[in-house]
Every structure is written in structure tokens, then in C-alpha cells.
C-alpha positions, 0 to 999 in steps of 0.5 A, spaced: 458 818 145 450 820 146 449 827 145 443 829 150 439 836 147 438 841 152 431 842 155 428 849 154 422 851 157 420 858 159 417 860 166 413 865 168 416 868 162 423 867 163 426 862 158 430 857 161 435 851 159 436 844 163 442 839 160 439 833 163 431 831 164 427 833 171 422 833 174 416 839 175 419 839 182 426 838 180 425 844 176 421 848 182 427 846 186 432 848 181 429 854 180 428 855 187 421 857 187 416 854 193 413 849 192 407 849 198 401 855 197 402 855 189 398 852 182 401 851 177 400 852 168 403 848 163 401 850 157 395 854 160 391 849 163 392 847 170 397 842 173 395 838 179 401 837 184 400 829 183 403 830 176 409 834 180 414 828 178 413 827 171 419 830 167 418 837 164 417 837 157 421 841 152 418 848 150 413 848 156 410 855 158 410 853 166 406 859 170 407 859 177 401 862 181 401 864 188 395 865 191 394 873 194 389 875 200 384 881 200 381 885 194 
């Protein structure tokens, strides 16, 4: 019997835990966060959307930016 270990990752500062492997746009959408208008950090550095579908790695620190008008 295989034994999977949880994936734990934090976003915007709430940590969370995953049974199975997902993608960045799978956890975006189990999250139900947007996935149109946003930029993404992982581990501080941007995240462009073309790697959206790479799986999420264990004890990533995921930022979710939403762009805001005015000044």
C-alpha cells in the first residue's frame, strides 16, 4: 500500500494541505481564487502564467496579486 504525504504550501499567508499532486491552476481553482487579472509569486519571484500547470511544490510561499487602478 502507498502512503502518499500531504502537500503543504501557504497562500497569501494561510497555510493549506493537498492529499493528491495539482497543479498552480488546480490549486487556483480549488482555492477559488481568479484566475484572469492576477500575477503570481512563488517563493518570491514571479510565476508567469505558461507554468500554471506544473504541479505545486511542497512548501511553496504562493502570493496571489491582483492589479488595483488609482493612486
Amino acid at each position: 500500500m502507498t502512503t502518499s504525504i500531504p502537500i503543504g504550501v501557504t497562500v497569501n499567508g494561510a497555510d493549506h494541505e493537498f492529499a493528491a499532486p495539482l497543479s498552480v491552476r488546480e490549486l487556483l481553482d480549488r482555492l477559488e481564487l481568479p484566475t484572469k487579472g492576477i500575477a503570481l509569486a512563488v517563493d518570491g519571484a514571479v510565476f508567469p502564467k505558461s507554468r500554471w500547470d506544473e504541479p505545486v511544490g511542497r512548501g511553496w510561499a504562493i502570493e496571489v496579486l491582483t492589479a488595483v487602478q488609482g493612486g
